[in-house]
Every structure is written in structure tokens, then in C-alpha cells.
TIGU-644950 format. One record per residue (C-alpha): residue number from 1; residue in one letter; y, x, z. Coordinates in nm, 3 decimals, m for minus. Last residue first. Example, Ala and Ser with C-alpha at 12.3 -4.5 7.8 and 13.67 -1.06 7.14 Angstrom:
// residues 2
 num residu       y       x       z
   2      s  m0.106   1.367   0.714
   1      a  m0.450   1.230   0.780
//
This chain:
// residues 277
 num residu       y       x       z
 277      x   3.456  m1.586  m2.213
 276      x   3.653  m1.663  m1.859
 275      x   3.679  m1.280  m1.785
 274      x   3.775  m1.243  m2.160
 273      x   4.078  m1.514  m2.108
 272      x   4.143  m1.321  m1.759
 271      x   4.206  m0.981  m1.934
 270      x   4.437  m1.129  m2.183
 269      x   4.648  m1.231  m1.929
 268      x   4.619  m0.918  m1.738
 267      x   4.745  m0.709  m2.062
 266      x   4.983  m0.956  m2.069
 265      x   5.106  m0.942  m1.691
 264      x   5.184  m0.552  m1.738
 263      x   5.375  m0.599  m2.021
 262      x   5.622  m0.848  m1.819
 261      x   5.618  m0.652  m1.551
 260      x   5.694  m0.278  m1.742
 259      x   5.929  m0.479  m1.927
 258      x   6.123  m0.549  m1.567
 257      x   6.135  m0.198  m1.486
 256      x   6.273  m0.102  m1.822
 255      x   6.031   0.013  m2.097
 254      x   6.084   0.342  m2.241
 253      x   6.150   0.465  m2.621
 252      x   6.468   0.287  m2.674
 251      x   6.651   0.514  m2.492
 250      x   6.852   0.261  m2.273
 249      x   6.517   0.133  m2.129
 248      x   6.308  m0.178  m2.297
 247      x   6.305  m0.532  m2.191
 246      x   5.964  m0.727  m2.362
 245      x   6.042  m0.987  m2.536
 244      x   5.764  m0.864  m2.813
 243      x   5.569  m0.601  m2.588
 242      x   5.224  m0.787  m2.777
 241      x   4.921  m0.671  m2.644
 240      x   4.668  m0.580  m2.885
 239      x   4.248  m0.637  m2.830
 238      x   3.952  m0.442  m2.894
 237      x   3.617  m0.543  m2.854
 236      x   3.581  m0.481  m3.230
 235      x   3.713  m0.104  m3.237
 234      x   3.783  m0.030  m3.573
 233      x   3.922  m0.392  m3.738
 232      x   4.038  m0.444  m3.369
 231      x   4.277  m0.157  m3.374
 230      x   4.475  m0.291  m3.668
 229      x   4.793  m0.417  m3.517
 228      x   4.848  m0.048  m3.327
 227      x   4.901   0.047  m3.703
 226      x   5.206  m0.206  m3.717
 225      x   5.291  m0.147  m3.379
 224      x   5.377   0.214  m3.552
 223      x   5.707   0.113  m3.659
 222      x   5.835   0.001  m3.350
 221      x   5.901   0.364  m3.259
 220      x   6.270   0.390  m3.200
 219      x   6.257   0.067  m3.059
 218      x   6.533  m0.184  m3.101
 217      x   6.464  m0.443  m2.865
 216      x   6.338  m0.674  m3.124
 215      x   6.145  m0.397  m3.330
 214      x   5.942  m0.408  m3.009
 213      x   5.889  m0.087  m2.752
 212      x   5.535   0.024  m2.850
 211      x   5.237  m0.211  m2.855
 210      x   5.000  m0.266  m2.559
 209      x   4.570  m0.184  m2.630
 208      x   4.342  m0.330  m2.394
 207      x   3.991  m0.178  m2.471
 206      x   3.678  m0.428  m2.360
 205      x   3.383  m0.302  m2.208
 204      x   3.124  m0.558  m2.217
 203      x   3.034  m0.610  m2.550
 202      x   3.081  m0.175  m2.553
 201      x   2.848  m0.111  m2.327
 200      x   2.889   0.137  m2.067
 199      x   2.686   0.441  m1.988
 198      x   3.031   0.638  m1.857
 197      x   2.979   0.969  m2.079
 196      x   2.877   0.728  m2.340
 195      x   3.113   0.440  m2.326
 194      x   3.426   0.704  m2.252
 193      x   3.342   0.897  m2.609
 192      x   3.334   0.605  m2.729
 191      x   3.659   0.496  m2.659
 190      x   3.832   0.860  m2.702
 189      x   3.637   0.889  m3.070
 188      x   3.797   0.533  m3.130
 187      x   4.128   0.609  m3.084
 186      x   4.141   0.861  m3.305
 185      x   4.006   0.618  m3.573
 184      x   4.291   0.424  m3.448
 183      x   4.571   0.703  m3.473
 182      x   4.422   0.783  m3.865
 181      x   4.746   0.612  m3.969
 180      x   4.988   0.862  m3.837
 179      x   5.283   0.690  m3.845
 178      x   5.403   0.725  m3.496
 177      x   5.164   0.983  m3.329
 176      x   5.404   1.044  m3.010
 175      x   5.483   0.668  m2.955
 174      x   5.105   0.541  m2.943
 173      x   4.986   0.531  m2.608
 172      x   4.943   0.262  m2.411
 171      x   4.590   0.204  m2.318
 170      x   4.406  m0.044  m2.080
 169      x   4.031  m0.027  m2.051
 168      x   3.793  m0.256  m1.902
 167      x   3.542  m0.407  m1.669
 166      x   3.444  m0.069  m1.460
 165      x   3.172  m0.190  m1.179
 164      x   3.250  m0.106  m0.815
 163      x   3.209   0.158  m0.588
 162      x   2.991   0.392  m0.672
 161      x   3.151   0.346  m1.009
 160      x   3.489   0.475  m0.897
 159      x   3.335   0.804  m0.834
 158      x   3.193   0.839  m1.194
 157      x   3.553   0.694  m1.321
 156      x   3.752   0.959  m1.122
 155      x   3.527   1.210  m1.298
 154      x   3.580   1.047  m1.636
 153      x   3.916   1.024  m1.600
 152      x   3.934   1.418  m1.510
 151      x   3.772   1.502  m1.784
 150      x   4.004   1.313  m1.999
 149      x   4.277   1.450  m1.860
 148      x   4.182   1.812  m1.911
 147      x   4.419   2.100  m1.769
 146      x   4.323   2.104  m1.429
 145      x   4.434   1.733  m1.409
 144      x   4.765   1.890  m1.246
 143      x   4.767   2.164  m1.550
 142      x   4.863   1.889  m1.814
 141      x   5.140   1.792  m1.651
 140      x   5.257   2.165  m1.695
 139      x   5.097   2.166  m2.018
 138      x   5.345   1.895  m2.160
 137      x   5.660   2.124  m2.048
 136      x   5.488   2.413  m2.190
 135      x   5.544   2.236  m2.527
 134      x   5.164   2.191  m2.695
 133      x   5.010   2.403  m2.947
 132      x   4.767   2.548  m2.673
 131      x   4.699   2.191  m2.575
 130      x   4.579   2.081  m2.911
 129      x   4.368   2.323  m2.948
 128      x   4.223   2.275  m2.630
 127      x   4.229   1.855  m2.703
 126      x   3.930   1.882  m2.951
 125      x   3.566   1.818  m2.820
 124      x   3.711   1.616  m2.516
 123      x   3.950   1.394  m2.777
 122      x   4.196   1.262  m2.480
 121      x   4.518   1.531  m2.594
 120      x   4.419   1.437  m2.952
 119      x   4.615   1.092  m2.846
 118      x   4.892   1.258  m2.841
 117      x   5.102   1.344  m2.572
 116      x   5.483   1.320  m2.435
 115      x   5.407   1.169  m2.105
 114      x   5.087   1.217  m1.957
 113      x   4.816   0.973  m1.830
 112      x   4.571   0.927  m1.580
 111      x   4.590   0.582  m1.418
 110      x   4.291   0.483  m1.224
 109      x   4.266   0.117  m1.106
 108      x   4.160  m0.131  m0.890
 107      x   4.048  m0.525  m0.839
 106      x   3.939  m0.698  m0.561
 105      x   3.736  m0.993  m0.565
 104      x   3.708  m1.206  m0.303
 103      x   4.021  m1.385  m0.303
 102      x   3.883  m1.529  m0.648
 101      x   4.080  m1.426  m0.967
 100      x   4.394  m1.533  m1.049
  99      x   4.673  m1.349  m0.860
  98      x   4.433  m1.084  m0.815
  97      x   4.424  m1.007  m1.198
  96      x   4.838  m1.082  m1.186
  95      x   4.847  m0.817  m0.939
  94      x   4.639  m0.542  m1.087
  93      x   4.847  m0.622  m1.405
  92      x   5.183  m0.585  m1.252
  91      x   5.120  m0.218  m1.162
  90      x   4.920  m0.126  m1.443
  89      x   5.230  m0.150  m1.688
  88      x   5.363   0.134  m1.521
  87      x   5.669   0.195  m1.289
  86      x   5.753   0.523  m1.194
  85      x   5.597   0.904  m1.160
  84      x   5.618   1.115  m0.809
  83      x   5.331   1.179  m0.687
  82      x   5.091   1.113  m1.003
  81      x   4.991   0.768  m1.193
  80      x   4.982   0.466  m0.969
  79      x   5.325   0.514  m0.806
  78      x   5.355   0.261  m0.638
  77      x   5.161   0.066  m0.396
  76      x   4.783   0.061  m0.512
  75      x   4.655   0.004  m0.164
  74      x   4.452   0.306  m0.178
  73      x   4.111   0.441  m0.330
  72      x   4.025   0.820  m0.282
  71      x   3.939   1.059  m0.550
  70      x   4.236   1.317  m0.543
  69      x   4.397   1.257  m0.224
  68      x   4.700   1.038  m0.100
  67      x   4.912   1.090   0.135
  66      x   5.223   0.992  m0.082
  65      x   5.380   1.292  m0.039
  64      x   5.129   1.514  m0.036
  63      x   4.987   1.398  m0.349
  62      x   4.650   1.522  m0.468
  61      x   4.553   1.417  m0.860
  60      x   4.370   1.110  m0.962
  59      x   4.415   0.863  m0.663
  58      x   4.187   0.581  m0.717
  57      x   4.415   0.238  m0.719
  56      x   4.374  m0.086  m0.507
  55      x   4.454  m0.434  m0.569
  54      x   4.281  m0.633  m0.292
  53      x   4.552  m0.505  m0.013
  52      x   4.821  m0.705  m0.162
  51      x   5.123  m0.521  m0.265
  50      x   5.493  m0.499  m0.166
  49      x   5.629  m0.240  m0.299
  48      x   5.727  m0.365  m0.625
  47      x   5.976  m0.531  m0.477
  46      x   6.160  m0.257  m0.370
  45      x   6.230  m0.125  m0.716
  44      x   6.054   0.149  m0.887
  43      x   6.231   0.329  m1.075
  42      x   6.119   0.291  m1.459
  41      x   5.923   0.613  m1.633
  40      x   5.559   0.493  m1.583
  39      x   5.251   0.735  m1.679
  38      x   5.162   0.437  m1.910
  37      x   5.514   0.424  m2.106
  36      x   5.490   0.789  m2.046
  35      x   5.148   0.860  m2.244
  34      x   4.795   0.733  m2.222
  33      x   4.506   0.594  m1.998
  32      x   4.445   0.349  m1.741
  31      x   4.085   0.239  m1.702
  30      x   3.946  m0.088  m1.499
  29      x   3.838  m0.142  m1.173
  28      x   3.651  m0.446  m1.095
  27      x   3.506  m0.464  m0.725
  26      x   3.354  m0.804  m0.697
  25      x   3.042  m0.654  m0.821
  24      x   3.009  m0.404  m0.560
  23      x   2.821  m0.135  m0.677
  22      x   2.587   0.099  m0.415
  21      x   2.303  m0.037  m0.518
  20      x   2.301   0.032  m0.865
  19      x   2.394   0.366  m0.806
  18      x   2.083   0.524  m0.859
  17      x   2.016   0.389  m1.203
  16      x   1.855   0.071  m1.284
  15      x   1.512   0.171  m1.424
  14      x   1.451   0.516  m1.312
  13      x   1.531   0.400  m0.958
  12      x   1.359   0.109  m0.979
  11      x   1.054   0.298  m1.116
  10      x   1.060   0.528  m0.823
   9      x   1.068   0.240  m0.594
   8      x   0.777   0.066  m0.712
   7      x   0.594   0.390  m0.717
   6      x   0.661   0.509  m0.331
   5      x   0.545   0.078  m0.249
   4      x   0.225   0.154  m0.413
   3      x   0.143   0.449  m0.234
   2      x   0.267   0.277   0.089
   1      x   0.000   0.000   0.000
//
């Protein structure tokens, strides 16, 4: 009987995975990834201070000054992306999810992203080239991941997973490969890329992707919301959140505080229609 009991064990663990047991299923976390529009570059206002407890975020680098570590969850008070970045889209997503979802779900986050990159910058077979090509003001963000976002993403992720159960991933990135119409296919690698080194499916692994600052708030790099428009034709779970309306900064390029809300409850919006599907 204990002989038999030893084997039934062993092939659960082969089966499902070691940390199948650990997962809490009313954990969701969900990916942040991209450039300074998901890094955050609005003050943060005192209102955005107040958070419920049930959104959390995974800190991604060490910051002193927030208390935080590298690889702990928090209340996700701001800022969700390093120590001393500003308002993101994520923000007002985690609360809108936990606005509408049941109280006893929680929801959290982990926002690694860098102002002023490319999407190479997440290609994990590619983005050393890339680097070493790169401003040194881009490879001193760079350096607080250790000099590889995407690694660090995915080991963030791995810890987050012990956790809870990854639903999603948000993106905003886009400005600093305006025009370039292979930026989807780009995309892609990074997406797949994340399935595989995370063992999720893509049916259930949507990819949030929010446009640039509008045309109707004069962006300076509306133009490429037209190639942001075809993600879905190369990613099919893939989805494009509108910044139409949207408030932008006095440079055009940035979203004000109050865009970064407004954003930030789309991408949550469209997050709850799939939840319901």
C-alpha cells in the first residue's frame, strides 16, 4: 500500500507540475511590460495612494525607499515599476479588476519596463546587441534588471506563479519603433517566447496591447497605432486598447496622470469581457 501510495504521488507530480499546489486560483497576476508610457512618467497624485489591499504588485528591482525587495508582493501603492518611476497604466487596471471581480480574488502585477526602448530590448536571443548600441542613459535602466528585462520578468513571473496563476499580458510599447512594420512580428517572438519559458497556453493567455498617444491629442507618434491595429492578425489572442480620449502630457509622447486612468481602466475592461468569455 505505501508502495503504491510513493507511485501515485510521483505521477502527480510529473503530471501537474510541482507547483500546482501551491497556486491560488483567486490570485491573478498578470504581465506588465514595455517602455515609459508603461514605466509611468505622470506624478502621482494623492489619490492614487490609496489602494485596496487585494491589488498587489511583485517588486522587480530593490527599493530602499519604498521598502520593498526584489521578488516580494506589496500593496501595489505607487510606483509599480522601479523606486522612483510615476503613474502607469497598471495602476488603474489592478483596481478596476478588483473593482469587479469577487472580493475574493486578488489580483497583482509585475511591471518591468524601460523608457526609451525597443521592443528588440525583450527578444532574449537578440537584445545584447541591441543593448550595446543603446544610449548609456537606456543601459543605466537597463543595469537595475542586471542588464536583461526580460530575464528578469520571467524570474519575477516563476516566483509569482507559486503564488497564483498568470491570466494575461499588458504591453505598451510602441513609440520608439514608430513605423517599423515588422514591430508585431517582433512582438510575437517576445509573446512566445514568454508562453514557453512560462508553460502557458496561448487560449488562455491573452496579450493586452494600448495604442500610442491618439492622433486626437496630437501625438507625435500616433502614426504607428495604425500598425499596433494589426496585432491580432499575428497574435490571435491579442487584443488593442484604444487611448482615443485619452489626456496626454505637454510633450505629446506621455500620458497625463489622468490618461494613465483612463488607459488603465480599458485594458481592465477588456480584461473582464475575456474573464466573462
Amino acid at each position: 500500500m505505501k508502495n503504491k501510495l510513493s507511485l501515485l504521488f510521483t505521477v502527480t507530480v510529473l503530471f501537474f507540475g510541482t507547483n500546482t499546489f501551491a497556486q491560488n486560483p483567486k490570485f491573478h497576476i498578470y504581465l506588465c511590460l514595455g517602455q515609459s508610457n508603461m514605466e509611468g512618467s505622470a506624478k502621482i497624485e494623492p489619490q492614487d495612494t490609496i489602494v485596496n489591499a487585494r491589488f498587489q504588485v511583485l517588486e522587480a528591482v530593490d527599493c530602499d525607499n519604498l521598502n520593498r525587495k526584489k521578488g516580494q508582493w506589496y500593496t501595489a501603492v505607487p510606483p509599480l515599476s522601479r523606486c522612483t518611476t510615476g503613474l502607469t497604466p497598471a495602476d488603474y487596471f489592478g483596481r478596476e479588476m478588483i473593482a469587479n471581480l469577487p472580493e475574493d480574488v486578488k489580483v497583482g502585477v509585475i511591471n518591468v519596463a524601460v523608457g526609451g526602448c525597443k521592443i528588440e530590448l525583450f527578444d532574449k536571443d537578440n537584445y545584447e546587441s541591441y543593448v550595446s548600441t543603446s544610449p548609456q542613459w537606456l543601459k543605466s535602466t537597463v543595469a537595475q534588471y542586471d542588464g536583461n528585462p526580460y530575464a528578469r520578468l520571467v524570474e519575477m513571473a516563476k516566483i509569482a506563479q507559486k503564488d497564483g496563476v498568470i491570466k494575461g499580458i499588458l504591453l505598451h510599447q510602441g513609440e520608439s519603433n514608430t513605423n517599423d512594420t515588422l514591430w508585431t512580428k517582433k512582438v510575437k517572438v517576445v509573446y512566445d517566447n514568454l508562453l514557453k519559458d512560462l508553460n502557458l497556453k496561448a487560449e488562455s493567455t491573452p496579450l493586452l496591447a494600448g495604442e500610442v498617444v491618439h492622433a486626437d491629442q496630437g501625438g507625435i507618434c500616433a502614426s504607428m497605432n495604425k500598425i499596433i491595429a494589426t496585432l491580432p492578425e499575428i497574435i490571435p489572442n491579442s487584443y488593442v486598447i484604444s487611448s482615443s480620449g485619452c489626456p496626454d502630457a505637454a510633450d505629446n509622447l506621455h500620458f497625463s496622470a489622468e490618461g494613465y486612468r483612463m488607459l488603465g481602466k480599458r485594458y481592465a475592461s477588456k480584461m473582464l469581457e475575456l474573464t466573462k468569455k
